[in-house]
DRENLUMFI-820581 format. One line per field, with one value per residue: x, y, z of N, C-alpha, C in turn; residue in three letters. Coordinates in steps of 0.001 Angstrom, whole numbers, padded with zeros to 6 digits. Example, Ala and Ser with C-alpha at 12.3 -4.5 7.8 and 13.67 -1.06 7.14 Angstrom:
# DRENLUMFI-820581
n.east	c(013190  012850)
n.north	c(-005690  -002250)
n.up	c(007800  007080)
ca.east	c(012300  013670)
ca.north	c(-004500  -001060)
ca.up	c(007800  007140)
c.east	c(013200  012900)
c.north	c(-003300  000030)
c.up	c(007800  007870)
residu	c(ala  ser)
# end
This chain:
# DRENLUMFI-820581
n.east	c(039578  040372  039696  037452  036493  035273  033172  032226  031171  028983  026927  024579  023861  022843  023599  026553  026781  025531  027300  029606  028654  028239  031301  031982  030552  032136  034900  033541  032294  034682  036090  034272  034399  037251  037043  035381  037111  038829  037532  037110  039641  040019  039062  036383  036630  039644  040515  038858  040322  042845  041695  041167  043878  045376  044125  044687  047312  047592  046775  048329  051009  049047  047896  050573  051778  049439  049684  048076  045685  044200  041737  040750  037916  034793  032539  032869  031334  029560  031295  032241  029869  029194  031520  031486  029053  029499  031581  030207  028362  030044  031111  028622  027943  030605  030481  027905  028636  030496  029137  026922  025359  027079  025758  023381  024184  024307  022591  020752  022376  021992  019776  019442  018875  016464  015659  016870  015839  013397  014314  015790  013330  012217  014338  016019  014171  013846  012131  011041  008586  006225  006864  008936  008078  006807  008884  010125  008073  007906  010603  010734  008894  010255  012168  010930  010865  013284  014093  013646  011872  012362  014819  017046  019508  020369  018638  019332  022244  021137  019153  021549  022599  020937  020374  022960  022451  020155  021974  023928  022182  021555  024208  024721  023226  024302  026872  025933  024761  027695  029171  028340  030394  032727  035709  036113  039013  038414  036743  037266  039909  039215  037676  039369  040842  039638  038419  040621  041149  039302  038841  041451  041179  039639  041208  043122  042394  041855  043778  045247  048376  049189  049868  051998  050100  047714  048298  047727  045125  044085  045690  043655  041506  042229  042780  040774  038530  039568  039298  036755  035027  035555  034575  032101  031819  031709  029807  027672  028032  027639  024636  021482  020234  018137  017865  020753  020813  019035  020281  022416  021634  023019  025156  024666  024239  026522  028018  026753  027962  030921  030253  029481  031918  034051  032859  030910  028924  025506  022656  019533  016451  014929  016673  016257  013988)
n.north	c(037037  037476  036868  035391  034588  037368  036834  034969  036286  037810  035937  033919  030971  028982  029224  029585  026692  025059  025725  024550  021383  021015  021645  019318  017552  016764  015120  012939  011811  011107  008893  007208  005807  005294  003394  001196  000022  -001027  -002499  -005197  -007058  -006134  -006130  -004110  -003920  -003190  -000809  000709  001244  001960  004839  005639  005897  006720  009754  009895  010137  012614  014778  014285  015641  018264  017132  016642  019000  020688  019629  017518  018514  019475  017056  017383  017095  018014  016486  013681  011078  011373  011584  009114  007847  008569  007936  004733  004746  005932  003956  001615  002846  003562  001134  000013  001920  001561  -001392  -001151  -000049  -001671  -003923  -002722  -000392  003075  005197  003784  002948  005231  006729  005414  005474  008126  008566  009191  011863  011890  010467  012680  014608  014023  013249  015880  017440  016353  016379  018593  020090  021580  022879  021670  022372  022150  021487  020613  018522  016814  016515  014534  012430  011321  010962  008360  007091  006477  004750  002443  001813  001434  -000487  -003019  -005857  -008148  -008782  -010094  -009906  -007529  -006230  -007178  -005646  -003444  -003148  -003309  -000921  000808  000477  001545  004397  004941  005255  006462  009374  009530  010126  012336  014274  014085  015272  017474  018854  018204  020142  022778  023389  022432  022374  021789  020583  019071  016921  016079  014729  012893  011035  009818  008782  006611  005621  004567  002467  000793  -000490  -001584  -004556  -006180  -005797  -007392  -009778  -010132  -009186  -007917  -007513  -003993  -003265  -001468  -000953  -000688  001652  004470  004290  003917  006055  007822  007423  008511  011011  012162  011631  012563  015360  015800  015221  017418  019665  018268  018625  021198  022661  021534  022456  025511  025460  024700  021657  020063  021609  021341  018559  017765  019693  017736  016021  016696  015571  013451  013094  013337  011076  009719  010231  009374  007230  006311  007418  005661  003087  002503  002469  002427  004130  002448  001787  001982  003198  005617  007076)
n.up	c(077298  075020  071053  070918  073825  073990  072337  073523  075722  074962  074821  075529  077709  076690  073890  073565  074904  072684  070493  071134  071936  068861  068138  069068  067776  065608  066342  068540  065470  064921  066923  067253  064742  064305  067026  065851  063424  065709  067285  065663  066606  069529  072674  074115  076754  076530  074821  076049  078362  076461  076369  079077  080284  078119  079042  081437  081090  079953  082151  083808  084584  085291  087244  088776  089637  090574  093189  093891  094298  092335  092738  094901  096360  097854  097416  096543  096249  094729  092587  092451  091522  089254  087784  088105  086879  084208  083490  083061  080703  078756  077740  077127  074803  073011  072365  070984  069156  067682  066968  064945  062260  061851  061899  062878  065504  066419  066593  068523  071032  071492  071947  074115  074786  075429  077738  079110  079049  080427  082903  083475  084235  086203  087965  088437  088149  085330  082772  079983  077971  075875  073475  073727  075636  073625  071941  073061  072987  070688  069972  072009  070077  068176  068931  069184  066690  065779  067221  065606  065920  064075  063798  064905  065951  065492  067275  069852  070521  069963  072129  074001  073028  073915  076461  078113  076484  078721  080984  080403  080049  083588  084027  082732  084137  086581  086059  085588  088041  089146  088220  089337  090977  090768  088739  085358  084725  087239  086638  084804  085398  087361  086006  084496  085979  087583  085876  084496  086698  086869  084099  083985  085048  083657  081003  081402  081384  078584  077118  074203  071997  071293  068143  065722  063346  064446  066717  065791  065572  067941  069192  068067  069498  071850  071820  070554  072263  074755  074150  073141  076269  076787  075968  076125  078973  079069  077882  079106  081407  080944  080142  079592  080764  079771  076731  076041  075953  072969  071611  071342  069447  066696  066288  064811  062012  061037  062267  060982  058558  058199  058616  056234  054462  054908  055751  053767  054267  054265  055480  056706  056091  058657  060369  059120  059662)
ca.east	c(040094  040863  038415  036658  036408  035189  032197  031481  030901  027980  026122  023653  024666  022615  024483  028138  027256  025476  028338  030690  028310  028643  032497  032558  030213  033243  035701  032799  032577  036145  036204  033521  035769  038676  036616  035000  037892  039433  036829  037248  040591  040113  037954  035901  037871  041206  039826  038415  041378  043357  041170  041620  045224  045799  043446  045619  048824  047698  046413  049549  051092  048350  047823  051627  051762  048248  050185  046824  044664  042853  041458  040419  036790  033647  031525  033706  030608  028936  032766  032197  028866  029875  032692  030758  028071  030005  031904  028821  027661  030825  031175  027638  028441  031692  029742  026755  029611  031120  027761  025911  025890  027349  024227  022293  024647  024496  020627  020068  023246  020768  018082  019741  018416  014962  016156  017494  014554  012571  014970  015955  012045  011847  015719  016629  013121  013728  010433  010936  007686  005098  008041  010166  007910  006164  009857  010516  007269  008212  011849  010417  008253  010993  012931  010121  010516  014128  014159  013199  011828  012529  016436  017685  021327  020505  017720  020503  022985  020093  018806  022628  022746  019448  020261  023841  022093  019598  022631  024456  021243  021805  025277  024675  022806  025176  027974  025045  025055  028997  029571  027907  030841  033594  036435  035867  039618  038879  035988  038171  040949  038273  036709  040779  041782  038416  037998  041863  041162  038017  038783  042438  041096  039013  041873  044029  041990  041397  044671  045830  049074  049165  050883  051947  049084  046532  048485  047385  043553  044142  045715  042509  040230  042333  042839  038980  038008  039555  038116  034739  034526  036330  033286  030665  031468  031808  028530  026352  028324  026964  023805  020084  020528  017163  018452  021783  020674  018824  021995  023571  021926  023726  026447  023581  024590  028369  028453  026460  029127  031737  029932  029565  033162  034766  032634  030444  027463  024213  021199  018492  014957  014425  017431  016104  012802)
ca.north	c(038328  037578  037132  033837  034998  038636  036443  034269  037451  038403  035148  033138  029882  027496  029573  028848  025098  024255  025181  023353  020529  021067  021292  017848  016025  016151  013812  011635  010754  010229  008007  006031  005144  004308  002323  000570  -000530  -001753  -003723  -006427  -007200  -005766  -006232  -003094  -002413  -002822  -000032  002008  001734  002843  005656  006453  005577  008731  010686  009929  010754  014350  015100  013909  017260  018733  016860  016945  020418  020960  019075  016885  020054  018880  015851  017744  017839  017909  015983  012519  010254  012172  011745  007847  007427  009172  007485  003684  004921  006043  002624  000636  003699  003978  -000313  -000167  003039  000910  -002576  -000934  000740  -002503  -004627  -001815  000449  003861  005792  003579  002990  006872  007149  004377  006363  009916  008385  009362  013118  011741  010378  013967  015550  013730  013282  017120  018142  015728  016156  019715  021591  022321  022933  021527  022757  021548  021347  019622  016934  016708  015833  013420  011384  011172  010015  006792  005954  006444  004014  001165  001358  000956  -002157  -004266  -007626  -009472  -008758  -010247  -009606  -005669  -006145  -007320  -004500  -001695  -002934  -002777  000638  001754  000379  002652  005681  005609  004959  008086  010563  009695  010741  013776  015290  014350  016136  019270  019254  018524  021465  023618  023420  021959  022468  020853  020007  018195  016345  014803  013651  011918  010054  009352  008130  005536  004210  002921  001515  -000213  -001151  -002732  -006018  -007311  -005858  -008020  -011269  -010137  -008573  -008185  -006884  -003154  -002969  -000242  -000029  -000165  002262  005319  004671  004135  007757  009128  007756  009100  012787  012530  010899  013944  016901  015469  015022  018710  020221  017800  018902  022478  022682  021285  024045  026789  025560  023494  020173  019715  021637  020339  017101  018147  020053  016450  015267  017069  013883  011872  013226  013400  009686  008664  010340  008657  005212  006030  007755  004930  001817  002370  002022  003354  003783  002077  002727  002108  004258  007342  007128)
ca.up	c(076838  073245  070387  071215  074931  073940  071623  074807  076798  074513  074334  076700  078102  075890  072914  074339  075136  071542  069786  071649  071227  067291  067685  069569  066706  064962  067721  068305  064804  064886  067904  066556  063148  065619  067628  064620  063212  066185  067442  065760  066990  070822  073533  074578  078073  076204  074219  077051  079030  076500  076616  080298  080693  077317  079438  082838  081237  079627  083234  084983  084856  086150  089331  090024  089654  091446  094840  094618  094565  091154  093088  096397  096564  098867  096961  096230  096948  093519  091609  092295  090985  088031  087102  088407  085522  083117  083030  082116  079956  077619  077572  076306  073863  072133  071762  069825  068201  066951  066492  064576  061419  062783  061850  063702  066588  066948  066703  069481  071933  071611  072640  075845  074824  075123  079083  079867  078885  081019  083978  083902  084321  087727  089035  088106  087471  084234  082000  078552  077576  075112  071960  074472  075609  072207  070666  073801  073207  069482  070235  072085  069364  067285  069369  069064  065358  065451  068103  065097  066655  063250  063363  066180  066324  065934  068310  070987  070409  070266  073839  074607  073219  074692  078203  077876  076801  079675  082176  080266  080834  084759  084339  082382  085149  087777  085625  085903  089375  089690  087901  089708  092141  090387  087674  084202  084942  087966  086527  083645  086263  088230  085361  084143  087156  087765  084524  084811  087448  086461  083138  084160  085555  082232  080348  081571  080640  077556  076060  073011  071352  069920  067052  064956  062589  065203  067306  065193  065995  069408  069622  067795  070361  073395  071587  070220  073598  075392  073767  073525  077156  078067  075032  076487  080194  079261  077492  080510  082373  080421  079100  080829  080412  078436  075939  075307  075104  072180  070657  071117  067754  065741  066225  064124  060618  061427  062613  059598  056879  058616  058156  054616  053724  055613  055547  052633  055270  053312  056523  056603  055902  059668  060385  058427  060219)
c.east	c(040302  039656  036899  035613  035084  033654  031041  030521  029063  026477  025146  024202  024437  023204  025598  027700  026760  026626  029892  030248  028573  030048  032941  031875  031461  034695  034626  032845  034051  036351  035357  033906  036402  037963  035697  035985  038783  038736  036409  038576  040486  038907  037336  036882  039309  040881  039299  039517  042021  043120  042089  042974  045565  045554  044308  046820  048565  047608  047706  050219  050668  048252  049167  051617  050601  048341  048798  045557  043777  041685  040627  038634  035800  032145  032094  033075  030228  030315  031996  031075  028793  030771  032276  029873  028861  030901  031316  028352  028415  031311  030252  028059  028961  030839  028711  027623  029991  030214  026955  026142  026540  026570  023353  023314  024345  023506  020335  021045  022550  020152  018197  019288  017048  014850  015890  016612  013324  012714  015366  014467  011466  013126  015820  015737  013742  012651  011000  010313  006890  006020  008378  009961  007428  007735  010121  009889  007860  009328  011298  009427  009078  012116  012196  010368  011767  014906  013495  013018  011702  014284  016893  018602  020968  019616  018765  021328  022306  019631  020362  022740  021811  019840  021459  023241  021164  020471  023732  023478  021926  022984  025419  024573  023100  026476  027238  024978  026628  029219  029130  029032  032420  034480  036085  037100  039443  038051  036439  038887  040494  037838  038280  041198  040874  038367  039533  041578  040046  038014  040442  042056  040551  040100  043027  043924  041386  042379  045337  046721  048862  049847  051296  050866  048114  047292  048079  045835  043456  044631  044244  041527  040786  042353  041193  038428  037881  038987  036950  034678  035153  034654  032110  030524  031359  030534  027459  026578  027667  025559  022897  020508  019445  017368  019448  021825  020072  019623  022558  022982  022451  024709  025884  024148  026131  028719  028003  027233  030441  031242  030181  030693  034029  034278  031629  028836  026488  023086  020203  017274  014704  015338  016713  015135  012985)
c.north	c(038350  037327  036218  034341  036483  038298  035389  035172  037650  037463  034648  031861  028975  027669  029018  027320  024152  024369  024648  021860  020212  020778  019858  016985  015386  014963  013147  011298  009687  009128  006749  005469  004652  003103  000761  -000546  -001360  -003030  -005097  -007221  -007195  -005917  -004810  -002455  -002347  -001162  001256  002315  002284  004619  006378  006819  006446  009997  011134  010998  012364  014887  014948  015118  017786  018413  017115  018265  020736  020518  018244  017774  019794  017642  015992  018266  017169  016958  014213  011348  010241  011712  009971  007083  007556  007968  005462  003917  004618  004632  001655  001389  003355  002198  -000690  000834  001800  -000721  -002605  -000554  -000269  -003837  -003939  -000765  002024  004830  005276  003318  004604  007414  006678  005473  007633  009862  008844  011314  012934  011513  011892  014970  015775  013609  014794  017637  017642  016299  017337  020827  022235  022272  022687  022394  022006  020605  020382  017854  016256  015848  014093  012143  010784  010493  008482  006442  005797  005051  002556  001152  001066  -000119  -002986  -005641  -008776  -009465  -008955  -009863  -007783  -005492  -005841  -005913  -003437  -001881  -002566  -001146  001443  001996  001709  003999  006265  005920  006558  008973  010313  010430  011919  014648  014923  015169  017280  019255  019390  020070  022688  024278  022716  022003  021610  019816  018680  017125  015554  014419  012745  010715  009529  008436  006912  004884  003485  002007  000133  -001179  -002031  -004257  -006488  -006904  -006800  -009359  -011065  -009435  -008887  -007062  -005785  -003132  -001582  000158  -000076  000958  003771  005464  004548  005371  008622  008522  008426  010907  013384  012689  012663  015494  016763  015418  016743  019294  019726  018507  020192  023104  022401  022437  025154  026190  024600  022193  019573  019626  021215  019534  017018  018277  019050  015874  015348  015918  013341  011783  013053  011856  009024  009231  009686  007233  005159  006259  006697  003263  001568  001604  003055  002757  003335  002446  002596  003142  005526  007633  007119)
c.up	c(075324  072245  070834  073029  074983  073193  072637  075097  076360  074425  075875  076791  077302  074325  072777  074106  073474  070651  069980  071673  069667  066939  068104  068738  066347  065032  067803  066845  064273  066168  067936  065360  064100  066201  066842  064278  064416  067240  067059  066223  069176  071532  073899  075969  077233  075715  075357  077807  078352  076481  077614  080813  079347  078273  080733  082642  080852  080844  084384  085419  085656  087383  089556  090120  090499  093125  094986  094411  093459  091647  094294  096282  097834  098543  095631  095847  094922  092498  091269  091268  089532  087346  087097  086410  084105  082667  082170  080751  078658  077149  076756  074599  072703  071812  070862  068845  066777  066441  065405  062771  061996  062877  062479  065291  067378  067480  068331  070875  072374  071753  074060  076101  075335  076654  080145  079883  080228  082104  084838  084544  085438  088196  089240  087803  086224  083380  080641  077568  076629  073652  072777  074749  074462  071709  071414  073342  071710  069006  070695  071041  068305  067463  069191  067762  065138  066211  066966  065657  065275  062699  064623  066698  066539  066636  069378  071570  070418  071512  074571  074953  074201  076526  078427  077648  077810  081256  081800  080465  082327  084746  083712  083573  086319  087392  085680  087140  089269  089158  088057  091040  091852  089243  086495  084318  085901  087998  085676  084374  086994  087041  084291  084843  087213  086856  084441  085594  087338  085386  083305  084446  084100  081528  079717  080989  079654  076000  074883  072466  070707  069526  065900  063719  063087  066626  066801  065762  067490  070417  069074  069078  071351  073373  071513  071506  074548  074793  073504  074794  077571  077002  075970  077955  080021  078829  078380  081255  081849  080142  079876  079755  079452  077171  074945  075199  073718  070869  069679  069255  066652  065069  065212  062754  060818  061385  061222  058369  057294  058088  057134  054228  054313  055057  054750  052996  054853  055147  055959  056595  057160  060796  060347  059100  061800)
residu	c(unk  unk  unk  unk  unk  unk  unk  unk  unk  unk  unk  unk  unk  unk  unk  unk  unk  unk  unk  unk  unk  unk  unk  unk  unk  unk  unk  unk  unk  unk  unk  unk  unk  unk  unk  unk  unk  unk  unk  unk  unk  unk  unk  unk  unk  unk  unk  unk  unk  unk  unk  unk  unk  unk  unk  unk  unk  unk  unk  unk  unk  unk  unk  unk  unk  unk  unk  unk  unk  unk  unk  unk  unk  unk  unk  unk  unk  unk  unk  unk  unk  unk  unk  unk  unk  unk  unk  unk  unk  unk  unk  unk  unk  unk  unk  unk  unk  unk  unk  unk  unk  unk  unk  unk  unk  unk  unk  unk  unk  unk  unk  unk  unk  unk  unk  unk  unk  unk  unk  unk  unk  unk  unk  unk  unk  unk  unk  unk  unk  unk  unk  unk  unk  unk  unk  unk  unk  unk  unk  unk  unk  unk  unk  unk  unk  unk  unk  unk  unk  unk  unk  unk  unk  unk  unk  unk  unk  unk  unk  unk  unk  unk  unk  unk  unk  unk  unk  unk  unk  unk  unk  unk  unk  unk  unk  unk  unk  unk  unk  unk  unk  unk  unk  unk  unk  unk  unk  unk  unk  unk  unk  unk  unk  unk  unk  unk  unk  unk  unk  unk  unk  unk  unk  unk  unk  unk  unk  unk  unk  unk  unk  unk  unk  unk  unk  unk  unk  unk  unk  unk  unk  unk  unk  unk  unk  unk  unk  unk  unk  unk  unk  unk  unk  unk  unk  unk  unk  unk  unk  unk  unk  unk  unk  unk  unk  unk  unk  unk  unk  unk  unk  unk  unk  unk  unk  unk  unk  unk  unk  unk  unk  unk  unk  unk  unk  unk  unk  unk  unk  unk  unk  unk  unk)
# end
């Protein structure tokens, strides 16, 4: 009803979801700084849990108040697989994160547009078209040139990343089906509730003390964390999944002025290419 609402009304879906992609570059590159910096100190699940366990408590509310009712669905089987994925997905994500420059960590993560392209046009009938697969084929050769096989260490961490962004495509387009049938709310309490639970056990053999000056970046990933995933899910909702994977590169430039205003990370000539 109000202005924002009244600007929706007028638009098409892949309108709506790119620029809610655009407003979430901005939290990913902040969650990638946070996670930067605290990776050398923390293990990746400490780090993800505290993720999920921010994400739990904003949501707590909600389920009590909802009597359960945020949680109640018909398609539980689909929640699991989801939230299974996304474990491995966002483990891979944060290790390229903290191995990598953040311009190229970012590049290798969006390769998962190149996935969704190709996954939407078998899973979901969606037609790319000629542009579409044309950019796809162009992405993997883009990806052979930045698997350098004479840099080992960023070899490692780019198959990390790579394997992660083909395990996030799958879960894209199970968040495009869920939401064909499901609250955005009740898709963040599901993937709140699972990743505590998942990421508690390594946490445990791997903890380490927060302290007050790493407690600051550990609130930006759980605030970043959460409005990138309510943007990212709300954007598949409106918008073909081809597409907004597409959108997603926008992140690419965002993540790489962060590297530089932060860690004084200039890309590489195999980067830029």
């Amino acid at each position: 009803t109000g202005p924002v609402g009244r600007w929706a009304a007028g638009q098409n879906g892949n309108t709506i979801g790119a620029v809610l992609l655009v407003l979430s570059s901005l939290t990913v590159a902040a969650v990638m700084g946070a996670v930067r910096e605290l990776s050398d100190t923390y293990s990746v699940w400490q780090i993800m849990l505290a993720r999920s366990v921010g994400q739990l408590v904003f949501f707590s509310p909600f389920l009590v108040r909802s009597g359960g009712n945020l949680l109640k669905t018909s398609r539980l089987k689909l929640h699991v697989w989801r939230v299974v994925l996304s474990f491995f997905a966002i483990a891979a994500w944060f290790y390229s994160i903290g191995h990598l420059p953040l311009a190229q960590a970012s590049a290798y993560g969006f390769t998962k547009g190149l996935f969704v392209v190709a996954l939407a046009g078998i899973f979901l009938s969606e037609k790319p078209g000629i542009i579409g697969w044309g950019a796809t084929f162009l992405g993997f050769a883009g990806i052979l040139v930045m698997l350098d096989p004479s840099q080992t260490q960023l070899q490692l961490a780019g198959l990390v990343a790579l394997t992660g962004a083909l395990i996030t495509s799958v879960v894209t387009l199970i968040i495009k089906r869920l939401t064909q049938t499901e609250r955005t709310a009740t898709l963040m309490a599901y993937s709140a509730v699972g990743l505590t639970i998942l990421c508690a056990i390594p946490t445990l053999l791997t903890w380490q003390p927060i302290t007050f000056g790493t407690a600051p970046l550990f609130l930006v990933v759980v605030l970043s964390g959460t409005i990138t995933q309510w943007c990212f899910i709300s954007a598949y909702r409106h918008g073909d999944a081809s597409v907004m994977a597409i959108v997603e590169y926008v992140r690419l430039p965002a993540a790489a002025l962060v590297g530089f205003a932060i860690f004084a990370e200039i890309p590489t000539l195999i980067s830029l290419l």
